[in-house]
C-alpha positions as CSV (number, residue, x, y, z in Angstrom):
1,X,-6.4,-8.5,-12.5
2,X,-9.6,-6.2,-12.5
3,X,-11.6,-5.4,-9.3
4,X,-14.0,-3.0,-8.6
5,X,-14.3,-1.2,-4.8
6,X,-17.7,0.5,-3.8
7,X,-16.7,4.1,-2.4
8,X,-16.5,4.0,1.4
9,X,-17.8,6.7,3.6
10,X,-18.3,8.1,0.2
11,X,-15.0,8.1,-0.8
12,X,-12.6,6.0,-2.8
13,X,-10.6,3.3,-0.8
14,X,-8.7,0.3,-1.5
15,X,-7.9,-2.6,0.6
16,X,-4.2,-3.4,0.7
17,X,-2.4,-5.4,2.6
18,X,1.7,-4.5,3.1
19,X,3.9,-6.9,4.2
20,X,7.5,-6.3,5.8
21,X,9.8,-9.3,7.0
22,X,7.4,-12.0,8.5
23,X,4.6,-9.6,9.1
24,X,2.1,-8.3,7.1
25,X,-1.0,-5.9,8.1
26,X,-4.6,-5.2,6.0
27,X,-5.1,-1.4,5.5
28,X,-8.1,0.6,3.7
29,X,-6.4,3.8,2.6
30,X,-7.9,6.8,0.7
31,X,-7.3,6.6,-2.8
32,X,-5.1,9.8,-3.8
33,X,-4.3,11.2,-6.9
34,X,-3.2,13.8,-4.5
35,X,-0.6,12.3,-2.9
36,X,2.6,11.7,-4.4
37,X,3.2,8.8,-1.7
38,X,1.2,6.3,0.1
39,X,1.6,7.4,3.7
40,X,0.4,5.6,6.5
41,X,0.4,6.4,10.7
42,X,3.4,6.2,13.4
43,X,0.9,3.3,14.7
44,X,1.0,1.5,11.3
45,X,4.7,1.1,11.0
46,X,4.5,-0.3,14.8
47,X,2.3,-2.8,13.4
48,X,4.7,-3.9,10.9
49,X,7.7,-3.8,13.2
50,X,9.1,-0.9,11.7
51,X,12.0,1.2,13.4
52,X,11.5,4.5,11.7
53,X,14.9,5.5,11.8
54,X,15.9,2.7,9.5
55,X,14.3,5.0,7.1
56,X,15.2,7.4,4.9
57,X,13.5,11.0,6.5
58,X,11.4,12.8,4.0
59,X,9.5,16.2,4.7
60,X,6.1,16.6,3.5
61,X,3.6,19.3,3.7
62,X,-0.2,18.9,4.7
63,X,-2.6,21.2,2.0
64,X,-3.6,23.5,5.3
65,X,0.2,24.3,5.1
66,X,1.3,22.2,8.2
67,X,4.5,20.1,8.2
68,X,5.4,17.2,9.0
69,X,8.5,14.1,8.8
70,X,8.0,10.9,7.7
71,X,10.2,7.8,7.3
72,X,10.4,6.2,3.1
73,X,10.3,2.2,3.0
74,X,10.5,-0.1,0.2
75,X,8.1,-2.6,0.8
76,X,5.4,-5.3,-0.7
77,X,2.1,-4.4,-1.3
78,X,-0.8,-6.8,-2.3
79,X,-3.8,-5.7,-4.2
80,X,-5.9,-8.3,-4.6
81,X,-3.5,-11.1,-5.2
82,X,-1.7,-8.7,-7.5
83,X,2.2,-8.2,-5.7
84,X,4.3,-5.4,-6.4
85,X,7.4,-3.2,-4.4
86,X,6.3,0.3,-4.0
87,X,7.8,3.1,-1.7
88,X,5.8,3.7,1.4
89,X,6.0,6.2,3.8
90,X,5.2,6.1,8.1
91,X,4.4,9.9,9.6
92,X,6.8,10.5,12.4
93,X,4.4,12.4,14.1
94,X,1.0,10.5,16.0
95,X,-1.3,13.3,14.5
96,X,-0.8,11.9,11.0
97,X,-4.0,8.7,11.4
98,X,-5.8,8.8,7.5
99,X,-3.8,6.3,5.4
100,X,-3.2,7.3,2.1
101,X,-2.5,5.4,-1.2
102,X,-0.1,7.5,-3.4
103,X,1.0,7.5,-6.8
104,X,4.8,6.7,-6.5
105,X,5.1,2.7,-7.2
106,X,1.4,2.5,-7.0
107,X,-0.7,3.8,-9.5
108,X,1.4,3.0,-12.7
109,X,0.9,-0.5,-12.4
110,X,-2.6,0.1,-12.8
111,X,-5.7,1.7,-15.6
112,X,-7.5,3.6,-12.8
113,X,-11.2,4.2,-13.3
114,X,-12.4,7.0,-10.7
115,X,-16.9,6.9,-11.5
116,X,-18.1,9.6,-9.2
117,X,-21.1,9.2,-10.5
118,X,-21.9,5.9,-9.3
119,X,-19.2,5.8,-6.5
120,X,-16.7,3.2,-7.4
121,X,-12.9,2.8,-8.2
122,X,-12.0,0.1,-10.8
123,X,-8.3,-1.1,-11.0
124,X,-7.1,-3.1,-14.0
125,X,-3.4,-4.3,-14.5
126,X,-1.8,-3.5,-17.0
């Protein structure tokens, strides 16, 4: 599998959909090399029927200093037809709203190509 995504709002994105049980949600996180989890809102996991406290708790830290909790899942994400597990995590806390795509369970399944220049993100399976 090999897509190209245009930058959005002049940034990289890519569309995802993550499924858990019956449900499954579309989602246009941030691409992050950043982040070493994909973390998504308190409103996100609602949309998935998530309890947070099934869980497991995780603190993380914001790069203006600020903390925050959020709650690690194990669940299926779909790239473009291409299906893997990764971890994913849900802020606890409503402020959290950008979703993120992380490295953990992510970005190894992949040959990333970041072109600034001409504002796209290229995946590519390995």
């Amino acid at each position: 599998m090999q897509c190209k995504f245009p930058y959005f709002e002049d940034r990289p994105h890519v569309p995802v959909a993550i499924e858990f049980g019956s449900k499954r949600a579309r989602f246009l996180p941030l691409f992050d090399t950043g982040a070493d989890y994909s973390l998504f809102s308190y409103s996100d996991a609602l949309r998935l029927g998530l309890n947070l406290n099934d869980g497991v708790v995780l603190n993380f830290s914001n790069a203006d200093g600020s903390e925050f909790k959020a709650s690690k899942f194990e669940l299926t994400f779909d790239i473009e037809g291409f299906i893997f597990k990764a971890p994913v995590c849900f802020a606890q806390d409503e402020r959290f709203t950008m979703p993120v795509l992380g490295r953990r369970g992510v970005f190894a399944h992949f040959l990333i190509t970041l072109c600034e220049s001409e504002k796209y993100l290229e995946v590519q399976t390995h």
